[in-house]
C-alpha positions in Angstrom: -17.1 50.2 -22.0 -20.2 48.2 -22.5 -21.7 50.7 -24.8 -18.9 51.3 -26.9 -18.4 47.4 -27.5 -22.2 47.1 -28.5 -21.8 50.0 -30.8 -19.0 48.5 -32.5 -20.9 45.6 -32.3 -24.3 47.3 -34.2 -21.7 49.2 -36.9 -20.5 45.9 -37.8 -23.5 43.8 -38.2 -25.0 46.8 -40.4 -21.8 47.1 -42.7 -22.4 43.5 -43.5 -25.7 43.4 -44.2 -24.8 46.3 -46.3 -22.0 44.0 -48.2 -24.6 41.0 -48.6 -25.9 40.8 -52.0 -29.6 40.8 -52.1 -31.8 37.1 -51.7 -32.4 35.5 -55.0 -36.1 35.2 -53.9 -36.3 39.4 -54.7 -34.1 39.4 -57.7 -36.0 40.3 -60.5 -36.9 37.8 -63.4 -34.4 37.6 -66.3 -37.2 37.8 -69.1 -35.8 39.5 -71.9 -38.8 41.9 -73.0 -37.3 42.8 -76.3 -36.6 39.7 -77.4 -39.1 38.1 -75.7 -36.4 35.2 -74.2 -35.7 34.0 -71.1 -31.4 33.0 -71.0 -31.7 32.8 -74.6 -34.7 30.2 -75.0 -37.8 32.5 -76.7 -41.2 32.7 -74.9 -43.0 31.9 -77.8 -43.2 28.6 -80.5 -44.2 25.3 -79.9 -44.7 24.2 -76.1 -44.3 20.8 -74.6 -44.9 20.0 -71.2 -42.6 17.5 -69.4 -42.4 16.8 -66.1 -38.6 16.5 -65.9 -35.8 18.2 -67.7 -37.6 21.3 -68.6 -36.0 24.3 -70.8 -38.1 26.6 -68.4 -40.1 26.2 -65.0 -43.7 28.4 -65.1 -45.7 29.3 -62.7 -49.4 30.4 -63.5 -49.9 33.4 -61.3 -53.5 35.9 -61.9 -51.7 39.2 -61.4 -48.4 40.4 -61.4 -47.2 37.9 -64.6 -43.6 38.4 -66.2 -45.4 37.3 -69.4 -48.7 37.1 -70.7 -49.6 33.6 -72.6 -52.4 33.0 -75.0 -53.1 29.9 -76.2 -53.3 29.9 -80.4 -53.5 26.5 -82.8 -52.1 28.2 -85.2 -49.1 30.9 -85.7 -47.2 31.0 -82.8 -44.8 33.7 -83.9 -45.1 36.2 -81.6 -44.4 37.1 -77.9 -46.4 35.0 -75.9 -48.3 33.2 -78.1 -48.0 29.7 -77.7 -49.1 26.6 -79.5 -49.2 23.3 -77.3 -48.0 20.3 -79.0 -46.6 16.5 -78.2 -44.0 17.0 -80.3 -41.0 18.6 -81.8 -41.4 21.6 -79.5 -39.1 24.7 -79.3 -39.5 25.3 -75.5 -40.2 22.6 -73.0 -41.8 23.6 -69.9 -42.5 22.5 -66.7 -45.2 23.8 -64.3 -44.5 24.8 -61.0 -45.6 25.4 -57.7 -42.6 27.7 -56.0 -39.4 28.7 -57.4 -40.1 29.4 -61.5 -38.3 30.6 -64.2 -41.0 32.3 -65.6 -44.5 33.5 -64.0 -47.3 33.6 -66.7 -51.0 34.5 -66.6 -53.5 32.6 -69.4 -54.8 35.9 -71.9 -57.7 35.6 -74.5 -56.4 38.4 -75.8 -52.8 40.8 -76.2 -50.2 38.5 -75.1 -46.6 39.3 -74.4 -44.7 40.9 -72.0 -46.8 43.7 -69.4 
């Protein structure tokens, strides 16, 4: 009787963990590569950084990056180049310890998405 119960019992548990969608903490990020956007909002332009009621979190990772950032003063038209201003930016970011939007890894050289 006792082994039949704690099968039912292990049958259950695993059908539910099969029905549970997966942690958010694995999902994977939602950087469009083509367009080079994340929900709409383009990884590339003039960048601010605020410390409160960013467009995008970053974190600056050194390997496994969903986007590739160089630095440029001028021309900032392409994926992942961005130009750092004070003012009238197109994206506002804010860096990040945990929990980003976006992970990023400073290039000298072919930005953009890996």
């Amino acid at each position: 009787m006792m082994r039949g119960m704690t099968r039912l019992l292990l049958a259950a548990v695993a059908l539910l963990l099969l029905a549970l969608p997966a942690a958010p903490a694995f999902a994977k990020s939602k950087v469009d590569k083509k367009a080079c956007t994340f929900k709409g909002k383009k990884l590339y332009g003039k960048v601010k950084v605020v410390k409160a009621f960013p467009d995008l979190k970053v974190q600056v990772v050194k390997a496994f990056p969903d986007l590739k950032v160089k630095k440029v003063n001028a021309f900032p038209d392409k994926c992942g180049k961005w130009k750092m201003v004070d003012a009238f930016p197109d994206l506002k970011i804010q860096f990040v310890d945990a929990f980003p939007d976006v992970k990023v890894k400073w290039v000298d050289a072919f930005p953009g998405v890996p």
